[in-house]
C-alpha positions as CSV (number, residue, x, y, z in Angstrom):
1,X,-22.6,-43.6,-13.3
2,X,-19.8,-45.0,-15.5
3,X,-15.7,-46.4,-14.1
4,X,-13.7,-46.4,-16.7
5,X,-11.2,-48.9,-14.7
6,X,-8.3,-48.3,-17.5
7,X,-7.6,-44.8,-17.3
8,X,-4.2,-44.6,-18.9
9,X,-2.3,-42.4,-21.2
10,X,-3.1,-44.2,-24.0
11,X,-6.9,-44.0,-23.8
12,X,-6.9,-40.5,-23.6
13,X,-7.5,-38.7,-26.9
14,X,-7.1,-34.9,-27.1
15,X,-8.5,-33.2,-30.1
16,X,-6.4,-31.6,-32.3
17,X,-6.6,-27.6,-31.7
18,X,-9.1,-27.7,-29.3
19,X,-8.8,-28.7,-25.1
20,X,-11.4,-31.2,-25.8
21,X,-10.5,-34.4,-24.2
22,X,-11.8,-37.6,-25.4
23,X,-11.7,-41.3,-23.1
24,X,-11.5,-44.1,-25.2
25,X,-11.7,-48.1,-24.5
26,X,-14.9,-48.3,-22.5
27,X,-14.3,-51.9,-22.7
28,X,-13.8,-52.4,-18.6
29,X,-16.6,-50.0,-17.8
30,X,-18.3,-50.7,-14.7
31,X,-21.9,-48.6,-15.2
32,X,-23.6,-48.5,-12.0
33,X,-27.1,-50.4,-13.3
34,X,-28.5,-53.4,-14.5
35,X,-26.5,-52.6,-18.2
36,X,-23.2,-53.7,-16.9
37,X,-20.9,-54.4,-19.2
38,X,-17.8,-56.5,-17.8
39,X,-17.7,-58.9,-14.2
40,X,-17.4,-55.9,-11.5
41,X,-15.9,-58.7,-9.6
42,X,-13.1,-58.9,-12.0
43,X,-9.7,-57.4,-11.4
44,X,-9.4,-55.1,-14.6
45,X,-6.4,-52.4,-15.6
46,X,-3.5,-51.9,-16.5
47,X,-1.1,-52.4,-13.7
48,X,0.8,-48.7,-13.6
49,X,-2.7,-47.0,-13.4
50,X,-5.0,-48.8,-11.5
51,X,-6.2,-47.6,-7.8
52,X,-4.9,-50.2,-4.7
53,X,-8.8,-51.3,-4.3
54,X,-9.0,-53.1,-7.6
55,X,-6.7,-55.2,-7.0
56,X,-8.2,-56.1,-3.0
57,X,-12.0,-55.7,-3.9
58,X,-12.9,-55.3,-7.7
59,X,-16.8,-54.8,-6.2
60,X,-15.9,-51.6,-4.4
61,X,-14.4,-50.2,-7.2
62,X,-16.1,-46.6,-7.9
63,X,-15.3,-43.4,-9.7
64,X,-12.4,-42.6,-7.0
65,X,-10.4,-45.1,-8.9
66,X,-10.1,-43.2,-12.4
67,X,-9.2,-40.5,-10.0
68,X,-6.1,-42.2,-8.3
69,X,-5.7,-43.3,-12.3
70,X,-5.6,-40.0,-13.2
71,X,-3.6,-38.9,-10.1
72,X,-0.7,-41.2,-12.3
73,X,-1.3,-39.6,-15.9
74,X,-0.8,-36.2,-14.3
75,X,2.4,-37.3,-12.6
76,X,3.6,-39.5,-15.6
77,X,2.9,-36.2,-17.9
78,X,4.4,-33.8,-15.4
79,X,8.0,-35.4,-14.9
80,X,7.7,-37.8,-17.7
81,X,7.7,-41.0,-15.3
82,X,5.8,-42.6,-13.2
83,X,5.0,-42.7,-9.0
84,X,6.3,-46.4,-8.5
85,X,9.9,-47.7,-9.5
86,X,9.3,-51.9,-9.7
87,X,11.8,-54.4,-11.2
88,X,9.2,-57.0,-12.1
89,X,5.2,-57.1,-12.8
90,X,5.0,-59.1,-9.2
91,X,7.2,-56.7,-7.6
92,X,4.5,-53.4,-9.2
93,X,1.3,-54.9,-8.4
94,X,2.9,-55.5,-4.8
95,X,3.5,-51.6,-4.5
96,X,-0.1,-50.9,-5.8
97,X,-1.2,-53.0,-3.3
98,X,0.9,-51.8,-0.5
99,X,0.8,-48.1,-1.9
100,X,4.4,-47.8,-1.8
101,X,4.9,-44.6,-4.5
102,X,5.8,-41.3,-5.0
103,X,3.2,-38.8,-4.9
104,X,4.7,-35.4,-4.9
105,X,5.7,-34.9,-9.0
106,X,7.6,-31.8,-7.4
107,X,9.7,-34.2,-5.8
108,X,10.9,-35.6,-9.3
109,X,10.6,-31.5,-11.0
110,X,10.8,-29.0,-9.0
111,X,9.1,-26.8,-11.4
112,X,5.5,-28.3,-10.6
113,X,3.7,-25.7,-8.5
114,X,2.7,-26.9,-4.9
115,X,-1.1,-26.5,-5.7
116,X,-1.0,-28.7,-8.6
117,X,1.3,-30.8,-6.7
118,X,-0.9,-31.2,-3.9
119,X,-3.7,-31.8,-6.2
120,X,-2.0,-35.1,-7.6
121,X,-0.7,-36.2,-3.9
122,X,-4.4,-36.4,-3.0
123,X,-5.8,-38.0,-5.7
124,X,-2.8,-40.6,-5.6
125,X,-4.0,-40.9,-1.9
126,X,-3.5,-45.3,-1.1
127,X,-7.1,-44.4,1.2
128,X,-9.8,-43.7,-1.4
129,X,-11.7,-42.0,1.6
130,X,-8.8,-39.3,1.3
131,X,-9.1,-38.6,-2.3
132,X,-11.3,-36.4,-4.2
133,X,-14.7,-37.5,-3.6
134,X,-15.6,-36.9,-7.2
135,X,-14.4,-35.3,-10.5
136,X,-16.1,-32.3,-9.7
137,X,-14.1,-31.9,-6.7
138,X,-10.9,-32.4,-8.6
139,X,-11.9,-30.6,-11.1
140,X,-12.6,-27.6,-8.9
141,X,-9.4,-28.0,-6.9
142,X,-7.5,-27.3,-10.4
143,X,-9.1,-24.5,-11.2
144,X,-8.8,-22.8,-7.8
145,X,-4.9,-23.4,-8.4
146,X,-4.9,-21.4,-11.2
147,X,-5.8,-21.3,-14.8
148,X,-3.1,-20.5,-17.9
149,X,-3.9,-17.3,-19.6
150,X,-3.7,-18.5,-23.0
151,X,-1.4,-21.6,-23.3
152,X,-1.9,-24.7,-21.7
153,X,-0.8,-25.5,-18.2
154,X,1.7,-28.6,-19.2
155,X,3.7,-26.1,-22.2
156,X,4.0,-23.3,-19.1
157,X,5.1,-25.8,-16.9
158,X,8.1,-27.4,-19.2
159,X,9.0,-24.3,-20.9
């Protein structure tokens, strides 16, 4: 019942030693009750992470929107930049809104396997409709790609 709305790298804590991940900044929640925190009218994020429909309709903002958020951390971790080249803030928030980016990271390293590349593709789809419906089904799609024996997915993929 909780949008985070600023999904980014840098509100994304992972615990030292362990694959516990932690989200941080709550600040822009949107929790689906009467205990909403911030405007859900209000346009919120940071520009390289946020979804296409918070910047046309804040109110139908859901939980498909830390998933196209996510969809960028995986790219921006993968080939260590992100989906959208821009030469000006105006000119970025005009391809968020047009959803002009890349979404194949194999595109930018070759070394990304297909499943994990289709994975981010869909979640980085401009229709929400089109992506995951739900962590769950993210979530599930990642595992059926494959899990690392015993290191983590990102050290086997930039050995």
């Amino acid at each position: 019942g909780v949008v985070h709305r600023d999904l980014k790298s840098a509100n994304v804590f992972i615990e030292a030693g362990t694959d516990r991940v932690k989200l941080l900044d709550l600040g822009f929640a949107k929790v689906t009750d009467e205990h909403a925190v911030t405007d859900p009218e209000q346009l919120l994020g940071t520009p390289l992470y946020i979804s296409p429909e918070q910047c046309f309709d804040p109110r139908q903002v859901d939980g498909r929107a830390d998933l196209f958020s996510l969809g960028v951390l995986l790219f921006e971790n993968l080939t260590g930049d992100f989906p959208y080249t821009w030469t000006s803030k105006r000119d970025l928030l005009k391809k968020v809104m047009s959803g002009t980016l890349e979404r194949h990271a194999a595109k930018r390293r070759s070394e990304v396997p297909a499943w994990l590349d289709d994975a981010i593709a869909r979640s980085l789809a401009f229709d929400r409709e089109r992506r995951f419906a739900d962590a769950g089904e993210m979530r599930a799609a990642l595992e059926r790609g494959g899990r690392p024996q015993r290191t983590s997915l990102l050290k086997r993929l930039l050995k």
